[in-house]
N, C-alpha and C positions, 0 to 999 in steps of 0.2 A: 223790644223796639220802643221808640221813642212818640208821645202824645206831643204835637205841635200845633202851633198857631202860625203862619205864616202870613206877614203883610205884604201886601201887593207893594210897589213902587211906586213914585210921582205918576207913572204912567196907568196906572189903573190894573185890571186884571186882564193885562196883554195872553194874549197866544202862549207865548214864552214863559210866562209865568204859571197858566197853569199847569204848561207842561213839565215844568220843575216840580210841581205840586204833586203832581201824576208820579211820576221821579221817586218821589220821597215815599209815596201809596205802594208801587209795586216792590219800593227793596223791602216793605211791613208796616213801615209807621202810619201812624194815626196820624191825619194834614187834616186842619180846619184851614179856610180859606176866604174872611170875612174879605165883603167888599165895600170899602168905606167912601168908596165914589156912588155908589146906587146904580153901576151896570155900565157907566159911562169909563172911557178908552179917550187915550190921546197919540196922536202921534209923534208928538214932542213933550220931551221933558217939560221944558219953557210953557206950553199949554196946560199940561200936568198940575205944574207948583199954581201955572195963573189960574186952575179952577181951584184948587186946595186956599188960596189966599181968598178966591170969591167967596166958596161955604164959609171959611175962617179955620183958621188950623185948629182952633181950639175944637170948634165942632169933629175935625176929623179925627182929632186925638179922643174926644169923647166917644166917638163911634170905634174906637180899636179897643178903648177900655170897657168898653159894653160891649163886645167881643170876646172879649178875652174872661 
C-alpha cells in the first residue's frame, strides 16, 4: 500500500476531507494529513483563498513543505 501526504483544499480540513482521509486509511495506506490553516474551516471557497492571501501563500506553501 501506498505512504501519502494529502493536502487539505482552500477550505481547510472540512468534514469531507477527512473523511476521504479515513477512505484512503481503511483500503491500508499510510494518510498524513497536515493542516496548514492551524484548525481553522471555511465555508467558502472565496473565504478559503481570502484567509490563504491574508497568512500569504508563500507562508502556506512553506508550511506543506515542512510537512512533507
Amino acid at each position: 500500500m501506498a505512504e501519502l501526504v494529502l493536502f487539505h483544499h482552500a477550505q481547510g480540513q472540512t468534514p469531507g476531507f477527512l473523511a476521504f482521509a479515513d477512505e484512503l486509511r481503511a483500503a491500508g495506506h499510510t494518510v498524513y494529513t497536515p493542516d496548514l490553516y492551524d484548525g481553522k474551516t471555511f465555508a467558502t471557497l472565496d473565504e478559503g483563498v481570502g484567509y490563504a492571501q491574508q497568512v500569504g501563500f508563500d507562508t502556506i506553501l512553506e508550511r506543506g513543505r515542512l510537512a512533507a
